[in-house]
TIRO-674667 format. One record per residue (C-alpha): residue number from 1; z, x, y; residue in three letters. Coordinates in Angstrom, 2 decimals. Each point is the difference from the previous one (the first is absolute). Layout:
N
PT    k       pz       px       py    r
PT  NUM        Z        X        Y  ALA
...
This chain:
440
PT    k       pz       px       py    r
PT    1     0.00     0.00     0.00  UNK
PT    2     0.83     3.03     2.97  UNK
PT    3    -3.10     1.41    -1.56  UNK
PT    4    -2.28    -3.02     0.80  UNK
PT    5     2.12    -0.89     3.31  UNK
PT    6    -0.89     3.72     1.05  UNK
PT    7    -3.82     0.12    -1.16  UNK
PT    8    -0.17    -3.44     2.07  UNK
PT    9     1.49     1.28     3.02  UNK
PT   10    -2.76     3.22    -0.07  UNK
PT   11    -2.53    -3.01    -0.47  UNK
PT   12     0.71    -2.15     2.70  UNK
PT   13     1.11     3.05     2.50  UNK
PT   14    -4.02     1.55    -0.83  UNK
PT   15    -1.35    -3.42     0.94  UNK
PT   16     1.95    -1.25     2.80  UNK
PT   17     1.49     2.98     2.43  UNK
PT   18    -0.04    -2.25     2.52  UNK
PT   19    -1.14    -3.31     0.50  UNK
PT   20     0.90    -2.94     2.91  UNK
PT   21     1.50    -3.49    -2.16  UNK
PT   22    -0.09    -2.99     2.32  UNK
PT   23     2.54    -2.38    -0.77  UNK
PT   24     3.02    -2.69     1.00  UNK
PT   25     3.68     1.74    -0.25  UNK
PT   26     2.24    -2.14    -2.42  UNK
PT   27     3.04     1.27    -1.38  UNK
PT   28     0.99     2.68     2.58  UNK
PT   29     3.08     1.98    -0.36  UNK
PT   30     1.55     2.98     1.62  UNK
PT   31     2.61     1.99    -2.27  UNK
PT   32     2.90     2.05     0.70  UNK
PT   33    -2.03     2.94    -0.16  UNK
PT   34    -2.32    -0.95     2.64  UNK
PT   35    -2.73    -0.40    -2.53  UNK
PT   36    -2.56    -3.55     0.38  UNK
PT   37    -0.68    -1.77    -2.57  UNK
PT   38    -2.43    -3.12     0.26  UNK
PT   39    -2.89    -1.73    -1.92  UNK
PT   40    -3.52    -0.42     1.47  UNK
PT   41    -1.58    -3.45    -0.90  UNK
PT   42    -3.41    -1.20     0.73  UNK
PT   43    -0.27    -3.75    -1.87  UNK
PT   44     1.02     0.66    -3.69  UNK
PT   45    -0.19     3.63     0.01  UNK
PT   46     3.21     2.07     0.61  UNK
PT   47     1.03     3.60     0.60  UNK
PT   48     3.11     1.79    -0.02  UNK
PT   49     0.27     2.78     3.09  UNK
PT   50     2.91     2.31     0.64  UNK
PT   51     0.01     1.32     3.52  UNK
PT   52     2.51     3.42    -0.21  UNK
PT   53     2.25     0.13     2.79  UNK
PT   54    -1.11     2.63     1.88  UNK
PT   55    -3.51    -1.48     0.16  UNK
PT   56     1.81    -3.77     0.72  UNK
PT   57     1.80     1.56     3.11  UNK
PT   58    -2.74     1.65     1.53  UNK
PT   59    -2.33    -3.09    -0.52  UNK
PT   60    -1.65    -1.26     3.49  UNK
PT   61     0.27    -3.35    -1.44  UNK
PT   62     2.38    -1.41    -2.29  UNK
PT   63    -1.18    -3.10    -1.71  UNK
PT   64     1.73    -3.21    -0.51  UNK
PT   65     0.65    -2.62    -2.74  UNK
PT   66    -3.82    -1.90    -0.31  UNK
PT   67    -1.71     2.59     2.31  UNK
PT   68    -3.41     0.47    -0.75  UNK
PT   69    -0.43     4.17     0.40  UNK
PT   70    -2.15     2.42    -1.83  UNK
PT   71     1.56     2.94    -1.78  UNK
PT   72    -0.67     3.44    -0.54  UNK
PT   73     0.62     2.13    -2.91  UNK
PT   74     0.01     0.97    -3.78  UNK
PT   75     0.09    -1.63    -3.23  UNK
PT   76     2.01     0.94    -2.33  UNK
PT   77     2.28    -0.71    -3.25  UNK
PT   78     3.43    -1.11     0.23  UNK
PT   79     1.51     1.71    -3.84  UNK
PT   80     2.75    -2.26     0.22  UNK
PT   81    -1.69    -3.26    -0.33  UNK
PT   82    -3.62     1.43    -1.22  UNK
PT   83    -1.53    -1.84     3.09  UNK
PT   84    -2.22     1.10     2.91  UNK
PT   85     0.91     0.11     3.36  UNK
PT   86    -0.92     1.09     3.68  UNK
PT   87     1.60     3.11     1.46  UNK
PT   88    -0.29    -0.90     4.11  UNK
PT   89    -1.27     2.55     2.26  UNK
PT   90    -0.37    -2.54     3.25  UNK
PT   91    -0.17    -3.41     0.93  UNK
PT   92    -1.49    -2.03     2.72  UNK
PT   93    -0.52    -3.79     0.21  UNK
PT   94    -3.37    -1.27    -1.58  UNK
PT   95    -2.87     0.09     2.62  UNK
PT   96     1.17     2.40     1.89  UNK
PT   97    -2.90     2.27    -1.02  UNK
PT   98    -2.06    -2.81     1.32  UNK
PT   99     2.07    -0.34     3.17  UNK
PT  100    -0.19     4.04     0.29  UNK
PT  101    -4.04    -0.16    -0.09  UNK
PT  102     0.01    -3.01     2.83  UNK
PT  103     2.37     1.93     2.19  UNK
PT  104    -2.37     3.22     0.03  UNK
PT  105    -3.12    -2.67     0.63  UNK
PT  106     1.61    -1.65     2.85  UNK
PT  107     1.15     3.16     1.17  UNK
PT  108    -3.89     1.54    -0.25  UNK
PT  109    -1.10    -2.59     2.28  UNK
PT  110     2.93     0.43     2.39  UNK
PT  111    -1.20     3.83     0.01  UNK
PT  112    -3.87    -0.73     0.17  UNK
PT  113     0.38    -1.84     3.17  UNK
PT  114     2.26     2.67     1.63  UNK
PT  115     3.50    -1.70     0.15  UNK
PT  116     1.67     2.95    -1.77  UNK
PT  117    -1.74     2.78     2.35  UNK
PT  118     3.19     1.83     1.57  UNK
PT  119    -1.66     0.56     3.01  UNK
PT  120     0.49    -3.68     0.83  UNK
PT  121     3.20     0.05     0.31  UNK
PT  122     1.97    -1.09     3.04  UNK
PT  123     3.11     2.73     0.86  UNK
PT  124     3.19    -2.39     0.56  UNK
PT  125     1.45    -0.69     3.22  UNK
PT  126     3.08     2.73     1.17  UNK
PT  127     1.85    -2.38     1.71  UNK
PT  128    -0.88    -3.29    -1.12  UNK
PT  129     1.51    -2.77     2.14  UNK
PT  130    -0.50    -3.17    -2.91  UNK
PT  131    -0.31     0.48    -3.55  UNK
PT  132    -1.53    -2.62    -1.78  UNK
PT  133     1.24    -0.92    -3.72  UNK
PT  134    -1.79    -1.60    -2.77  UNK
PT  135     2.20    -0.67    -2.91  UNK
PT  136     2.17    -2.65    -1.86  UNK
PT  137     3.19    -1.32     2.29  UNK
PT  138     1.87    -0.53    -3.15  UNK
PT  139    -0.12     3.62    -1.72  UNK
PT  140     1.73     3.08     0.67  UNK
PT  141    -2.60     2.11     1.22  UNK
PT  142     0.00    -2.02     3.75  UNK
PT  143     3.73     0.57     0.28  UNK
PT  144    -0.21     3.98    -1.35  UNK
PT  145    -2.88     0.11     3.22  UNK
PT  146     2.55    -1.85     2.42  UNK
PT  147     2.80     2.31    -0.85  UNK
PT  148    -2.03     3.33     0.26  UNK
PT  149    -1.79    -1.09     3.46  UNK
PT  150     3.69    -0.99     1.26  UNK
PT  151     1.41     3.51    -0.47  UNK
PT  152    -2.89     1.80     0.71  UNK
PT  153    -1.50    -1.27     3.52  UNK
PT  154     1.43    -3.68     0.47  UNK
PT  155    -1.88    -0.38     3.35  UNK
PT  156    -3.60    -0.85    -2.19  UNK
PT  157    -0.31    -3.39    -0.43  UNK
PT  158    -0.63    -1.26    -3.37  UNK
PT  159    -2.52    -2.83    -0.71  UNK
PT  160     0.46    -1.89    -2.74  UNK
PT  161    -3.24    -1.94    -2.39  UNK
PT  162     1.48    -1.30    -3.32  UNK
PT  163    -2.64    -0.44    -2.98  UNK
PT  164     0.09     0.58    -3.84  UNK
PT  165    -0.24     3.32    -1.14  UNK
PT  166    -0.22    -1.02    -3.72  UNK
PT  167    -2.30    -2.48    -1.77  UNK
PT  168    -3.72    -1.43     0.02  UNK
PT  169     0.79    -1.34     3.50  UNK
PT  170     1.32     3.30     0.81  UNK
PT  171    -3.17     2.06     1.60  UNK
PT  172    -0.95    -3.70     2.48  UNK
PT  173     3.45    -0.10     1.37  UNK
PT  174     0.70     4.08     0.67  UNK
PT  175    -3.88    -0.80     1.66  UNK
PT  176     1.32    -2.76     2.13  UNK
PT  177     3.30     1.33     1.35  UNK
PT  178    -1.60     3.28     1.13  UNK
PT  179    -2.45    -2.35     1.31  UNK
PT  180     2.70    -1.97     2.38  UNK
PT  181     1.40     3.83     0.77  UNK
PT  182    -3.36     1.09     1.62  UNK
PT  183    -1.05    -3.60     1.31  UNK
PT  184     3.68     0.67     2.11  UNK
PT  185    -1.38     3.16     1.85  UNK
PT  186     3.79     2.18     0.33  UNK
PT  187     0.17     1.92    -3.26  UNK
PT  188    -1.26     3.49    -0.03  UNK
PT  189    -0.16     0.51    -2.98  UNK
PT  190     0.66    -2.67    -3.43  UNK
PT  191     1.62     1.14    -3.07  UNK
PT  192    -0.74    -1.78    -3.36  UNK
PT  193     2.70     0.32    -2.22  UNK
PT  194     2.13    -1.06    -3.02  UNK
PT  195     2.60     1.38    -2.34  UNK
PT  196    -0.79     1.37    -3.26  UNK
PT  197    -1.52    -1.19    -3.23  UNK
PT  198    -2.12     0.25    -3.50  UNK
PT  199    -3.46     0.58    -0.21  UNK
PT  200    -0.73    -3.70     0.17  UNK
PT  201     2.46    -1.01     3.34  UNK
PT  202    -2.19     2.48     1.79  UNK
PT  203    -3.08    -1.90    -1.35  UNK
PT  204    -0.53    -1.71     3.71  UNK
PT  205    -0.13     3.38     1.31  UNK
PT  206    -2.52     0.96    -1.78  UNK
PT  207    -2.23    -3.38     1.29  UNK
PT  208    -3.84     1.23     1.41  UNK
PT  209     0.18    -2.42     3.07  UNK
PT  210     3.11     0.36     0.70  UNK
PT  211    -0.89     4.10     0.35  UNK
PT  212    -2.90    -1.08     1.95  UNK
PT  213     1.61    -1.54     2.21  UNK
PT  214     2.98     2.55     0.47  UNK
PT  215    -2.91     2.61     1.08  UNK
PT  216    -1.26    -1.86     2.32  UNK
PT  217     3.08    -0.91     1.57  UNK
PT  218    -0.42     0.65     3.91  UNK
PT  219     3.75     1.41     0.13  UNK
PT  220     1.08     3.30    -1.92  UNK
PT  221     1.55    -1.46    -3.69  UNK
PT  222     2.60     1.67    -2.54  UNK
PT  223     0.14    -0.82    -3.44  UNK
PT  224     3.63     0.26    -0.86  UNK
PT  225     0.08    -1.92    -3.89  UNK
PT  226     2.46     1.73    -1.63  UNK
PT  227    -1.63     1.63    -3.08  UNK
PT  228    -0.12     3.91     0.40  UNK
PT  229    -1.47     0.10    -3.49  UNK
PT  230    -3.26    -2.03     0.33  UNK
PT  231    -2.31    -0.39     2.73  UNK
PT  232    -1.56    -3.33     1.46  UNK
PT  233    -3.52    -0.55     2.07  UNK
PT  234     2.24    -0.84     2.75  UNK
PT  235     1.52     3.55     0.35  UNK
PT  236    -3.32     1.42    -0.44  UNK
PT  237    -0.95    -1.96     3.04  UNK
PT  238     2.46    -0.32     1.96  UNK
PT  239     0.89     2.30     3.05  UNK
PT  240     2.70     1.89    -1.21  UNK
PT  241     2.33    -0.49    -3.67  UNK
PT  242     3.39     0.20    -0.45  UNK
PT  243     1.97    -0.41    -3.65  UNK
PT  244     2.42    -2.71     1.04  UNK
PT  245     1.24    -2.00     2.99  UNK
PT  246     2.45     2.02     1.06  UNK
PT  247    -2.31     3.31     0.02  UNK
PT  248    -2.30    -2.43     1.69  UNK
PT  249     2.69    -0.47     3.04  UNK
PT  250     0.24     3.65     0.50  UNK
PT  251    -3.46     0.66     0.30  UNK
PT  252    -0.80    -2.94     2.46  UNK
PT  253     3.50     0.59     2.50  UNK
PT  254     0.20     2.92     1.59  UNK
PT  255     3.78     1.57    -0.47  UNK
PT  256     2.30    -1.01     2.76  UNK
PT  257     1.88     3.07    -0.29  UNK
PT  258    -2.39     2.25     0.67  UNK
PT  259    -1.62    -1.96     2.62  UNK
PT  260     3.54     0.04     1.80  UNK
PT  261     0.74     3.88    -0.70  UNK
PT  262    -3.77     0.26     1.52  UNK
PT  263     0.67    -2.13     3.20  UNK
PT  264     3.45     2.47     0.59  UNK
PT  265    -1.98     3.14    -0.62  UNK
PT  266    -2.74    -1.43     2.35  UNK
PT  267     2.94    -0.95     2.65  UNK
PT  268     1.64     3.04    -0.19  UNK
PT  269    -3.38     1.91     0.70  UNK
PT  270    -0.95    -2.12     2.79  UNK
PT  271     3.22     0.81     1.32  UNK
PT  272    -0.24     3.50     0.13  UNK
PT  273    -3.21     0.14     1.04  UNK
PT  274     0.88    -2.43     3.18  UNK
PT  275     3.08     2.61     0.55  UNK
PT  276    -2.37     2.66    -0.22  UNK
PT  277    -2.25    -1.57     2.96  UNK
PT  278     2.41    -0.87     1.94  UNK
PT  279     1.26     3.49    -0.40  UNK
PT  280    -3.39     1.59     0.91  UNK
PT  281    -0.62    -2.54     2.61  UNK
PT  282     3.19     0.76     1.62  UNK
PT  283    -0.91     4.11     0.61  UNK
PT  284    -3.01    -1.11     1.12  UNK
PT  285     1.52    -1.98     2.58  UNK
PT  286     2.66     2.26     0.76  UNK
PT  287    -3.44     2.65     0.38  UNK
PT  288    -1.68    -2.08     2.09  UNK
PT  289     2.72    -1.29     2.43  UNK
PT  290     0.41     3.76     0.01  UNK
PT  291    -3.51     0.41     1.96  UNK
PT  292     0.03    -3.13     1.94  UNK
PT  293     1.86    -0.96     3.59  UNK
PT  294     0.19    -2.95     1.79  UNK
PT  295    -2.05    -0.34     2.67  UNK
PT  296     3.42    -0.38     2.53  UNK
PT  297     0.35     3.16    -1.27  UNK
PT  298    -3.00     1.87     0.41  UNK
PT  299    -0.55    -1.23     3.83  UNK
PT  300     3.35     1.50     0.31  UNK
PT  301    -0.96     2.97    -0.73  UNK
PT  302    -2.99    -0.30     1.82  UNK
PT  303     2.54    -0.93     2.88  UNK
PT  304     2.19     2.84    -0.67  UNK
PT  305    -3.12     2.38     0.16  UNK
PT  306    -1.15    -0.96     2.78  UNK
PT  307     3.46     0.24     2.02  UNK
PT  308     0.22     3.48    -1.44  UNK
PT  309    -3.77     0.34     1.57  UNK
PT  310     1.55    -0.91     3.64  UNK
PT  311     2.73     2.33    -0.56  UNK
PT  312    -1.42     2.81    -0.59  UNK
PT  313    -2.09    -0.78     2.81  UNK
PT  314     2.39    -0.39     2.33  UNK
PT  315     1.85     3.31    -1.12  UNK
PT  316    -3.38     1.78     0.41  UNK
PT  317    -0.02    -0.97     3.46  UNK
PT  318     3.92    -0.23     1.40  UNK
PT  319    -0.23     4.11    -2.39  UNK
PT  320    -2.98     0.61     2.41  UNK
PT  321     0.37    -1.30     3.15  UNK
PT  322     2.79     1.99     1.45  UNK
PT  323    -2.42     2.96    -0.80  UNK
PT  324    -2.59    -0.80     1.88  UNK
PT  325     1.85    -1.19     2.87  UNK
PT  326     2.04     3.63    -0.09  UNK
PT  327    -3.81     1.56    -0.15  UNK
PT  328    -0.66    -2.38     3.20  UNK
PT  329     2.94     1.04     1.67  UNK
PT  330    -0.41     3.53    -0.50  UNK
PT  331    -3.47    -0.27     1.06  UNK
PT  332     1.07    -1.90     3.17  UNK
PT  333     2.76     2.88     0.58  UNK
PT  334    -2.90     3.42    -0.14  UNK
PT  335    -2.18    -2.57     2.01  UNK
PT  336     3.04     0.49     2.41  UNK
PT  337     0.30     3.25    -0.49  UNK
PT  338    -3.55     0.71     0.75  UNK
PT  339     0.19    -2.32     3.21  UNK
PT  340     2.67     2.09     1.48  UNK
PT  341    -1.39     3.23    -0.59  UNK
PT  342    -3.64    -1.25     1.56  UNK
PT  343    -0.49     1.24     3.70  UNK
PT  344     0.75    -2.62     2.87  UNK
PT  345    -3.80     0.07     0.47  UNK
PT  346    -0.93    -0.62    -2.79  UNK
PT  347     2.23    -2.79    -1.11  UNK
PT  348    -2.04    -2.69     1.46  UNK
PT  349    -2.26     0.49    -3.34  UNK
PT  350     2.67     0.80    -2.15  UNK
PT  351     1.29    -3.54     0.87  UNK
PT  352    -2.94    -1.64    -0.88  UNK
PT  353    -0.01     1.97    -3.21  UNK
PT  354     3.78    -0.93    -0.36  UNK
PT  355    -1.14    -3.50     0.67  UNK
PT  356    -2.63     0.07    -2.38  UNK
PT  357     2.20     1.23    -2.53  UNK
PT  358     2.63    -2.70    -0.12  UNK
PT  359    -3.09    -2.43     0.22  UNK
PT  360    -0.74     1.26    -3.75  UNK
PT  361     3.37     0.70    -1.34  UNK
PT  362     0.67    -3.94     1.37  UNK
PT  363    -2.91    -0.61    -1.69  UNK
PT  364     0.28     2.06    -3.03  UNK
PT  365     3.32    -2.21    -0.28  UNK
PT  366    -1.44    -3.23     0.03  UNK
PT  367    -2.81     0.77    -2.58  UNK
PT  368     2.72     1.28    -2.10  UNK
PT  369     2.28    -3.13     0.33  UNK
PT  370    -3.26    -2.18    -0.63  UNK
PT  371    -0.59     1.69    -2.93  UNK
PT  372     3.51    -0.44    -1.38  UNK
PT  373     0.19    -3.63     1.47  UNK
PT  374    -3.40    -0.59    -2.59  UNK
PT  375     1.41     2.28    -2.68  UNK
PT  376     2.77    -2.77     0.27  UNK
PT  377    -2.04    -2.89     0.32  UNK
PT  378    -1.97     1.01    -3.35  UNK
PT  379     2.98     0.53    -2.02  UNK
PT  380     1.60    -3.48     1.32  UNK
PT  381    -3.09    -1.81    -1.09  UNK
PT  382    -0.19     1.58    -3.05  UNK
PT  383     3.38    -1.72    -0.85  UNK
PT  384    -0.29    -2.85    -2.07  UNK
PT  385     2.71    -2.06     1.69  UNK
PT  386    -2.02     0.27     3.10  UNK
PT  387    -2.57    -1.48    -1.72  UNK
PT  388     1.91    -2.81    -1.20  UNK
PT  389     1.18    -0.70     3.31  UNK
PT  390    -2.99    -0.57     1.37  UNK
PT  391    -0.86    -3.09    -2.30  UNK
PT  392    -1.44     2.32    -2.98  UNK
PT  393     1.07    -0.64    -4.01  UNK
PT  394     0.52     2.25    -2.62  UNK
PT  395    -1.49    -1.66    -3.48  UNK
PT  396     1.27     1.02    -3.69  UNK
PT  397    -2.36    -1.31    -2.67  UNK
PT  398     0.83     1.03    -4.40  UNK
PT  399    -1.59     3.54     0.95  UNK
PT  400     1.89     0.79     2.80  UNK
PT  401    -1.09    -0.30     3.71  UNK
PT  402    -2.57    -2.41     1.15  UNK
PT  403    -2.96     1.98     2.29  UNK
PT  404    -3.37    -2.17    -1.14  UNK
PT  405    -0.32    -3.61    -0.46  UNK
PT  406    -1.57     0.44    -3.54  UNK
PT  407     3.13     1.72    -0.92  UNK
PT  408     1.29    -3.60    -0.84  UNK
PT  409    -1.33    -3.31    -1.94  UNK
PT  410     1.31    -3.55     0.48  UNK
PT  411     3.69    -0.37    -1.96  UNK
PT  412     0.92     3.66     0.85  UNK
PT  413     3.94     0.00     1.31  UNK
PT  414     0.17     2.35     2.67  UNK
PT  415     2.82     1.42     2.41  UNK
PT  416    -0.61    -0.81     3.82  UNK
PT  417     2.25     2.48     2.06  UNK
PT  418     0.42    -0.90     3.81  UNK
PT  419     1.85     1.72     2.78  UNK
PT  420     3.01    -1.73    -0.76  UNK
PT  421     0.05    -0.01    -3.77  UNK
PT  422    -2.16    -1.19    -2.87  UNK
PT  423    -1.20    -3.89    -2.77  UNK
PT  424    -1.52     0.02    -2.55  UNK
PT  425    -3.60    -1.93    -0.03  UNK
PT  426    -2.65    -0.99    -2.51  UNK
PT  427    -3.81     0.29     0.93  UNK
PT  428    -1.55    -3.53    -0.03  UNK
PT  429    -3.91     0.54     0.15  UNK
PT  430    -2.45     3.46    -1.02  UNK
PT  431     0.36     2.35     3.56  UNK
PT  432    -3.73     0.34     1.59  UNK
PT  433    -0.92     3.41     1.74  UNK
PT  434    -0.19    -0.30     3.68  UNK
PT  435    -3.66     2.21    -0.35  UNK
PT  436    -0.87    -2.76    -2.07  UNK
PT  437     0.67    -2.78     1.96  UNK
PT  438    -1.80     1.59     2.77  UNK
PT  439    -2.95     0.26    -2.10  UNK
PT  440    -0.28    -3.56    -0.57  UNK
């Protein structure tokens, strides 16, 4: 009996090394061990299966009681009952090879016709103002978004579009609430999302229109359904992906943290560099007060200068005078002198020469004084006081004194400075050269 139970195994492991049985699951059980055992059925044929439990727990899809799957595997001879069974490899519900060949057609057109080009898609908004979320108001994925976007940047505002996100009428609704998102014109950017699931709850992710539509969306879309494993036509056209709802947050909000520690490092710079201007403007100022004077000032020194002027004028001639009139009296003494020593006849001529004589010195004398009473008159009209007394104006424009009419344009504040002291004035109208107006 272990002979034939042996030879039988060889048999039936030559023939079948592998083979796919299709089948419904009846009598399931799970031992101790870990180890599957079940029976495939398919109408009145039967066939035992043992799963091993290493195999069972790394299985992608564990079937259920009455679950039509296919399995894949061995055959081989059970010695202790003399009967033939399936050694699993993998399982995976029945049609899914099917499913697996309409996926990669749908997903060939999708690709034909450009939607899954990267270079169409849209980069997400930094700072988005209002999010827009598609997803089910009853699951757990909405409130794992609402909790992230709270903590991480709770000024965005969040707008809400329930629809199914599991079912035949799945792929219509997720197409009508992003619908109502865009139709209301505030979100920035919508994110489609749900929470996670088997192969078949993504099913109405994997929908053709509903892709189509999701790439031609006119706002920026993430596809956020919660299946790292697998991926659905709507990630490969959607804007951006993200694993779950909560990664889907993070990637939409932008981190309130660092936007704050950004906004203090930004203040802080402003604030030294407005510290450091105002430093640099106030040397400059200090620099250029340095080199300018107020007009008051500057016809006071032109005041002072010219008194100086009419001092040193009027040293020059009290130092000077006295000199000549010594030189006049000596000259009047030796014309004495000579006088007495000329003979009695001839007197008569020196007194005419004597005569003569004081004639020139007297008018030597008044030239002299003339020239000092000019000298005088000069330096007293070069004063500027004089000038103001006699009805005159001294004007201070921006550049300093006023000597041409161009010099100034209408709106210019000037300094008026009088006799008497000295307002402030604005010019009303554009000056017009006098050599003009003549002209005309």
């Amino acid at each position: 009996m272990r002979q034939l139970t042996q030879e039988l195994t060889t048999l039936l492991s030559a023939r079948y090394p592998a083979l796919e049985v299709e089948g419904e699951v009846s009598n399931l059980t799970v031992a101790g061990s870990g180890h599957a055992y079940l029976t495939l059925r398919d109408g009145d044929a039967a066939l035992a299966a043992v799963c091993w439990a290493d195999t069972w727990r790394s299985l992608d899809h564990r079937p259920k009681r009455d679950e039509r799957v296919v399995c894949r595997g061995r055959l081989g001879v059970y010695g202790g009952k003399g009967a033939y069974q399936l050694y699993v490899h993998g399982i995976a519900p029945a049609g899914e090879g099917a499913w697996a060949a309409e996926l990669a057609r749908r997903k060939a057109r999708l690709e034909a016709d450009g939607l899954l080009e990267p270079r169409r898609k849209r980069p997400l908004p930094a700072h988005p103002r209002v999010v827009g979320v598609a997803t089910s108001l009853t699951g757990a994925a909405l409130q794992d978004f609402l909790e992230v976007s709270r903590e991480r940047h709770p000024a965005t505002r969040i707008l809400l579009a329930g629809c199914q996100v599991q079912g035949e009428r799945a792929p219509a609704s997720i197409v009508q609430a992003v619908e109502l998102l865009v139709d209301d014109g505030r979100c920035e950017v919508i994110v489609v999302t749900r929470g996670g699931g088997s192969k078949e709850d993504l099913r109405a992710f994997q929908d053709e229109g509903l892709a189509r539509y999701l790439a031609h969306c006119p706002v920026p879309v993430v596809s956020a359904v919660g299946h790292q494993i697998d991926t659905t036509l709507a990630d490969l056209v959607a804007d951006a992906v993200a694993p779950t709802p909560t990664a889907a947050a993070v990637l939409v909000l932008p981190d309130g943290g660092v936007l704050r520690q950004r906004v203090d490092e930004g203040a802080l710079a402003l604030e030294a560099a407005v510290a450091r201007r105002l430093r640099d403007g106030r040397r400059e100022l200090v620099r250029v007060q340095g080199r300018l004077r107020h007009p008051a000032e500057r016809l006071a020194q032109v005041r002072r200068r010219a008194d100086e002027l009419v001092a040193r004028a009027a040293a020059v001639i009290a130092r000077r005078l006295p000199a000549r009139r010594a030189e006049l009296r000596a000259l009047e003494g030796r014309a004495l002198a000579a006088w007495r020593r000329v003979p009695p006849g001839g007197r008569h001529e020196t007194e005419a020469l004597r005569r003569r004589l004081a004639l020139a010195v007297q008018q030597l004398l008044r030239d002299r004084r003339a020239a000092v009473a000019r000298s005088l008159a000069q330096v007293e009209a070069l004063s500027p006081q004089r000038v103001l007394e006699r009805g005159y104006a001294v004007v201070v424009g921006p550049d300093g004194a006023v000597s041409s009419a161009a010099a100034v344009r209408a709106g210019d504040r000037v300094s008026v400075r009088l006799r008497d002291g000295s307002f402030g004035a604005v010019v009303d109208a554009e000056a017009v050269d006098d050599r003009e107006r003549s002209d005309g």
